[in-house]
N, C-alpha and C positions, 0 to 999 in steps of 0.2 A: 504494500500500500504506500505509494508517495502521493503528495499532494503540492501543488506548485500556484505561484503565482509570479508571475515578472521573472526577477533575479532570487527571487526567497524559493526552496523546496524545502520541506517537510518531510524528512524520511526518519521510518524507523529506527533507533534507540542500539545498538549491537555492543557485543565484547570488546571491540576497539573503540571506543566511543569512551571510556572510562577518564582517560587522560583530560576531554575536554571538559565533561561534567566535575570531576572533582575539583579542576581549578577553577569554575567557575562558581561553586559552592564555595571555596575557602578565598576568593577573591574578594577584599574588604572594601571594596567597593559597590561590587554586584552583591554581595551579600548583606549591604547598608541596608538596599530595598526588600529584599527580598525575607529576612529573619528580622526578627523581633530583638534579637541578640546576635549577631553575628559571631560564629565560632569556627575553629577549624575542624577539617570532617577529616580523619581517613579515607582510605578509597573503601576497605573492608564496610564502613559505615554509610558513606555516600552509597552502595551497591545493595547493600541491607536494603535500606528506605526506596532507592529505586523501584527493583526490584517488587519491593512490597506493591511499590503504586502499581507494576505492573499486570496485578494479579487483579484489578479493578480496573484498568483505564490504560491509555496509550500516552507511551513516553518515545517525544523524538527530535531526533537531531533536527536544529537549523541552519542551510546552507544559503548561504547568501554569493552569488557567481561561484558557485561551488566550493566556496569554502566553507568548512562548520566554524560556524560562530555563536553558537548558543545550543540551548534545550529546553523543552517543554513538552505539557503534558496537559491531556482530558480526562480526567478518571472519575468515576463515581463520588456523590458529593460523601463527605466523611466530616463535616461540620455537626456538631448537633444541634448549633444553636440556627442555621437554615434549614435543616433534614424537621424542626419543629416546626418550623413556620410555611413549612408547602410537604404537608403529610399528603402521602400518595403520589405525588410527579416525582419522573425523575429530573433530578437535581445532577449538575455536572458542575464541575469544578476547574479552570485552568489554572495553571503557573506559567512561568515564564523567566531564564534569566539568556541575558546576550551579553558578549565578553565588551568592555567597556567600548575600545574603539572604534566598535559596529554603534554604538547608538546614535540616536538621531538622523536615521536613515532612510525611517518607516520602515524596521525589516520586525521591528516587535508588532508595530501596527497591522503588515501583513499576514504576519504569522501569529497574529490574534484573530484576525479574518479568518484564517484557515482551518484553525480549529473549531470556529464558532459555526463555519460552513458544515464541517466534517461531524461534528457536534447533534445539530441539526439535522444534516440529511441524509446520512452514512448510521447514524447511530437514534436517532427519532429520540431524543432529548426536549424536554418541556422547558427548561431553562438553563443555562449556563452561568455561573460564577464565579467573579474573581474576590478571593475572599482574604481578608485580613489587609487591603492597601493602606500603605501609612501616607499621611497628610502629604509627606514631606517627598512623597516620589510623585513629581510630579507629572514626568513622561507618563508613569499607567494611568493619572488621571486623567488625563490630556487622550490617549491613545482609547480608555475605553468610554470615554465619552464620544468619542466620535465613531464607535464601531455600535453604537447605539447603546450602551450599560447605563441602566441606570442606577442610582444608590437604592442599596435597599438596606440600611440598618447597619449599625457599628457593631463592632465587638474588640472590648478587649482595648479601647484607643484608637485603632484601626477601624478602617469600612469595608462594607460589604456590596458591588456591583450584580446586576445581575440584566442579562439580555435575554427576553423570551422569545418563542417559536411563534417567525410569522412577522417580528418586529424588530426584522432589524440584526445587526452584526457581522455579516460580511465584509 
């Protein structure tokens, strides 16, 4: 399964793939927005939690003119405080991190389209969410506002986005 748009594909997640994911986990920069705490991961530890999402949802490289510059993932929602507030739909979840001097490019932008597509019509998902964004990153506020998310509720100091089926997100 790839999925493409422009210069951005989406491919599948594999064993060689390790090297980019863990530094960009333990990258204190990409990891400002992305954890609550940024910390350093092993690769033993980054491939655990992987891995884990993988048994729920799809994790994949981002190739930008074919180079990977990022990862991301759609996997089933695992929130309890939105799995409460929309009992019975399925609830979908993205992340997203891209190595620092990819950004500002629109390749998060596109490659938030693409999951939200693949989301949607590949998988027949009710809503999509981006969950936990902090104030202070303001490219994913910026990017999922324009790919149509709206806020739906904080948690934790953080917010919670969400784009539904039918309105929006590509």
């Amino acid at each position: 399964m790839k999925l493409r748009a422009g210069s951005v594909r989406l491919r599948p997640l594999t064993e060689d793939d390790w090297e980019l994911v863990v530094g960009l986990w333990n990258d204190p920069e990409v990891a400002y927005y992305s954890d609550e705490e940024p910390r350093t991961y092993t690769t033993e530890q980054v491939q655990g939690i992987v891995r884990g999402i993988s048994w729920a949802g799809f994790c994949f490289v981002i190739e930008f003119e074919g180079t990977p510059v990022g990862e991301c993932w759609l996997q089933e929602m695992n929130v309890e405080r939105v799995l409460r507030r929309y009992p019975g739909l399925d609830c979908r979840r993205i992340d997203i991190e891209i190595q620092k001097d990819f950004w500002d490019r629109g390749i998060g932008s596109t490659a938030i389209g693409l999951l939200v597509g693949f989301g949607f019509e590949a998988e027949g998902a009710d809503g999509i969410f981006a969950v936990d964004v902090g104030e202070e990153n303001g490219r994913s506020l910026r990017v999922f506002g324009k790919k149509g998310f709206e806020e739906d509720g904080e948690g934790e100091g953080r917010f919670d986005f969400v784009v539904w089926a039918g309105r929006g997100g590509s």
